[in-house]
MISEGU-139439 format. One record per residue (C-alpha): residue number from 1; x, y, z. Coordinates in Angstrom, 3 decimals, padded with zeros to 6 digits, m for minus. Example, Ala and Ser with C-alpha at 12.3 -4.5 7.8 and 13.67 -1.06 7.14 Angstrom:
<recs>
<rec n="1" c1="012.300" c2="m004.500" c3="007.800"/>
<rec n="2" c1="013.670" c2="m001.060" c3="007.140"/>
</recs>
This chain:
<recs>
<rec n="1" c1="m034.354" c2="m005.345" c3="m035.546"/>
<rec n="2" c1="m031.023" c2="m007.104" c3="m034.994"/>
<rec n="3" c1="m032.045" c2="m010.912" c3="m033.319"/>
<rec n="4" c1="m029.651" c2="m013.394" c3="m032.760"/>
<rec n="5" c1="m030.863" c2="m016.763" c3="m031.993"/>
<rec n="6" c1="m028.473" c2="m020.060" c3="m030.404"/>
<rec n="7" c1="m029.005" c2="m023.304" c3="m030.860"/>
<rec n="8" c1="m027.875" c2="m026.957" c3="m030.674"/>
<rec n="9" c1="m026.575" c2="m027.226" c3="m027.192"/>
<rec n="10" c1="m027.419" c2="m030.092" c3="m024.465"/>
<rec n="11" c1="m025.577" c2="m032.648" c3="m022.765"/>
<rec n="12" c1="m022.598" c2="m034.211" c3="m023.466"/>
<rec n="13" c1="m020.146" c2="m036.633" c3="m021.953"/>
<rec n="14" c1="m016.742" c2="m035.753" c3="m021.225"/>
<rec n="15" c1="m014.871" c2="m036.379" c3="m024.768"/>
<rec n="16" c1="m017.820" c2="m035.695" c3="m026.880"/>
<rec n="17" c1="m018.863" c2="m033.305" c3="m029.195"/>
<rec n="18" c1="m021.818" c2="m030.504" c3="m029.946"/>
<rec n="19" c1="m022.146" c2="m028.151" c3="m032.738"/>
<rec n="20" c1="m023.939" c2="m025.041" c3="m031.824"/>
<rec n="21" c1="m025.520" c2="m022.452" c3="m033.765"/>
<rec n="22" c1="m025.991" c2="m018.537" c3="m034.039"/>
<rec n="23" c1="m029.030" c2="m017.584" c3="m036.523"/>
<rec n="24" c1="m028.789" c2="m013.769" c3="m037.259"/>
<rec n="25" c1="m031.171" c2="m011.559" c3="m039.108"/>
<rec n="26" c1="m031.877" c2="m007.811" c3="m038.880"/>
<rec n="27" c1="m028.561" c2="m006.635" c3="m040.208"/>
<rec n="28" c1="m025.987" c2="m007.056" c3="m042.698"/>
<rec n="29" c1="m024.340" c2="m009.971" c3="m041.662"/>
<rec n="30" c1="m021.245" c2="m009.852" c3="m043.190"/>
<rec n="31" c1="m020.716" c2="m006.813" c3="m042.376"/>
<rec n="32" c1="m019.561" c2="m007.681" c3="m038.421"/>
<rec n="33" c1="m017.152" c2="m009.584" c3="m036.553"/>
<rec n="34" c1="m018.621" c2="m012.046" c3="m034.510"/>
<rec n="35" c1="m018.161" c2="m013.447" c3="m031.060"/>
<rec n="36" c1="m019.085" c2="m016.719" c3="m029.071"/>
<rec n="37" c1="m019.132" c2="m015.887" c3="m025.119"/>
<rec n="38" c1="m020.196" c2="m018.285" c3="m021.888"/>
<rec n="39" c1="m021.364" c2="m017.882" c3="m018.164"/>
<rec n="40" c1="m020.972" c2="m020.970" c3="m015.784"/>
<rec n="41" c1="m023.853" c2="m020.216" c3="m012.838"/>
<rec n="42" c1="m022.459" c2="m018.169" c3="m010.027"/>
<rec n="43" c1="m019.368" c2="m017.140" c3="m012.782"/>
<rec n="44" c1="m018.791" c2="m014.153" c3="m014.889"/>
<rec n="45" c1="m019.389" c2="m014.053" c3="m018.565"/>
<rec n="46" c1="m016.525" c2="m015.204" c3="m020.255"/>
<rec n="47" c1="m015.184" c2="m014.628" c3="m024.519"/>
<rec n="48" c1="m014.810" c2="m017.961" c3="m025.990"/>
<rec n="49" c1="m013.892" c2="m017.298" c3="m029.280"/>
<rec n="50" c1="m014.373" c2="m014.138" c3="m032.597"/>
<rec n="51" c1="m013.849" c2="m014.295" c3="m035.796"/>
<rec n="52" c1="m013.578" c2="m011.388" c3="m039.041"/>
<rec n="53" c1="m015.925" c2="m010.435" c3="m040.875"/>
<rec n="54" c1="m014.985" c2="m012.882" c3="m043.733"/>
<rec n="55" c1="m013.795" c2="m015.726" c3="m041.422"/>
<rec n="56" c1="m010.348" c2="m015.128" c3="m041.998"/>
<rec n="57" c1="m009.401" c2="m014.614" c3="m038.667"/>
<rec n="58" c1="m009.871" c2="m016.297" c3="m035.369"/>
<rec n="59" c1="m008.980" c2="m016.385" c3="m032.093"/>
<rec n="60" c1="m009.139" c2="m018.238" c3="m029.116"/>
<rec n="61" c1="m009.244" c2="m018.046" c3="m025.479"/>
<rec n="62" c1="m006.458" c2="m020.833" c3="m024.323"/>
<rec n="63" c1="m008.732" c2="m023.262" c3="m022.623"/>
<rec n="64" c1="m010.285" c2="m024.180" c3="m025.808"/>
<rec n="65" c1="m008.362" c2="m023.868" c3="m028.088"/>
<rec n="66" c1="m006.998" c2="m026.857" c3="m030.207"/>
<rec n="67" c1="m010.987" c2="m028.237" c3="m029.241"/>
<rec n="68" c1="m013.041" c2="m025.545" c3="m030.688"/>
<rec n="69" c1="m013.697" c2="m024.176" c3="m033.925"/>
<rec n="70" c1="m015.491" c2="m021.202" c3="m035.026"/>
<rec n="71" c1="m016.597" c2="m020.401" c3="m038.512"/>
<rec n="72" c1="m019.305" c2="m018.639" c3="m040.352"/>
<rec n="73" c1="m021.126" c2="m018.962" c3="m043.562"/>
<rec n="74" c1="m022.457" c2="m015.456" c3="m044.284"/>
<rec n="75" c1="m024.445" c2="m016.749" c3="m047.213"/>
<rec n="76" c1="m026.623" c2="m018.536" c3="m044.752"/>
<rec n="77" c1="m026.451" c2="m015.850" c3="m042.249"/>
<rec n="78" c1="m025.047" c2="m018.063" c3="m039.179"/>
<rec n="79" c1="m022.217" c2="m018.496" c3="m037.250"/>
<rec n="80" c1="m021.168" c2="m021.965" c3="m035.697"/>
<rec n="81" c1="m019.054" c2="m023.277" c3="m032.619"/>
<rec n="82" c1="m018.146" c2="m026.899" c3="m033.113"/>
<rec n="83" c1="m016.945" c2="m028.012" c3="m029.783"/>
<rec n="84" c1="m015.172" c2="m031.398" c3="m029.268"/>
<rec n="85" c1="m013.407" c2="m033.089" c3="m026.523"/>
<rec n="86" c1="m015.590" c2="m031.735" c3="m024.255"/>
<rec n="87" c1="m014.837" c2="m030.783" c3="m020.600"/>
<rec n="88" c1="m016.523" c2="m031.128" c3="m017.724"/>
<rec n="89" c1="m015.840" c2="m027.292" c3="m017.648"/>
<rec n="90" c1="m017.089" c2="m026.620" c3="m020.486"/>
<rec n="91" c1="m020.281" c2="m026.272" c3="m019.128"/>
<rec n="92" c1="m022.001" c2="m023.114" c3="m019.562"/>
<rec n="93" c1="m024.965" c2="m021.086" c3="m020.865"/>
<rec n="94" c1="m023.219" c2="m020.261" c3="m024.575"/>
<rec n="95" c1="m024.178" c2="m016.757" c3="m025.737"/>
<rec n="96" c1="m023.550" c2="m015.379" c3="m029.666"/>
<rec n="97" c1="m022.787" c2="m012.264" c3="m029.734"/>
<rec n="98" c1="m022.075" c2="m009.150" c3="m032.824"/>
<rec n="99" c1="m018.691" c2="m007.420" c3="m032.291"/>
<rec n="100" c1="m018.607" c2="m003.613" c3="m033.121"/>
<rec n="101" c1="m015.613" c2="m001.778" c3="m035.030"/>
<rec n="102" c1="m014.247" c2="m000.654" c3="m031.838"/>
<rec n="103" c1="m014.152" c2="m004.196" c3="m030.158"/>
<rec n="104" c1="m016.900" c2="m003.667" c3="m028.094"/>
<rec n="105" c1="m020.280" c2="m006.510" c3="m028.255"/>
<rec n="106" c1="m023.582" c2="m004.656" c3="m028.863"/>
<rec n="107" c1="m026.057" c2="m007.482" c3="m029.278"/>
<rec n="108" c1="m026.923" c2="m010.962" c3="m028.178"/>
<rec n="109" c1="m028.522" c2="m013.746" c3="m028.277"/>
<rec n="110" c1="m030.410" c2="m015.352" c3="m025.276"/>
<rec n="111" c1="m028.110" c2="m018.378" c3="m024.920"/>
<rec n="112" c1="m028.003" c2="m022.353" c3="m025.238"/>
<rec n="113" c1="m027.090" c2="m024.235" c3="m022.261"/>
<rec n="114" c1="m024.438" c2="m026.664" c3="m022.597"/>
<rec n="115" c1="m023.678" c2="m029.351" c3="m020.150"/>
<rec n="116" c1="m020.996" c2="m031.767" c3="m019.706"/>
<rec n="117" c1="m021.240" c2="m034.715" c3="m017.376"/>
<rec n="118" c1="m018.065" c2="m035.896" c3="m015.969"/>
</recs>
């Protein structure tokens, strides 16, 4: 069964930095696209960040970018978001999620909660 687990989020003052995690098993790793999404209480789920299947590509949504990085080491089976310079607005339950050929997410984790205090 395809599991994706988060980890490493927490709080944070404004300007600092967290690394999070995405653990996946239950599929071919490699094989998928990935995708880092968030949902601020009362908000709607938002995309973050993707990257290729090899980590070639990225992309960013603009209010991160330049602050966030996502990679992946599919040897190890995880993906990571290193987040510095950390807003206040940054806040958010962080979801992992595994991107499908035709864009669309299929699976995902249950979420880290990351909080900035401002």
């Amino acid at each position: 069964q395809v599991q994706l687990v988060e980890s490493g989020g927490g709080l944070a003052q404004t300007g600092g930095s967290l690394r999070l995690s995405c653990a996946a098993s239950g599929f071919t790793f490699s094989s998928y696209a990935m995708g880092w999404f968030r949902q601020a209480p009362g908000k709607e789920r938002e995309f973050v960040t993707r990257i290729s299947r090899s980590g070639g590509l990225t992309y960013y949504t603009s209010s991160v970018k330049g602050r966030f990085t996502i990679s992946r080491d599919n040897a190890k089976n995880t993906m990571y978001l290193q987040m510095n310079n950390l807003k206040p607005e940054d806040t958010a339950v962080y979801y992992c999620a595994r991107r499908r050929d035709d864009s669309e997410y299929d699976y995902w984790g249950q979420g880290t909660q990351v909080t900035v205090s401002s």
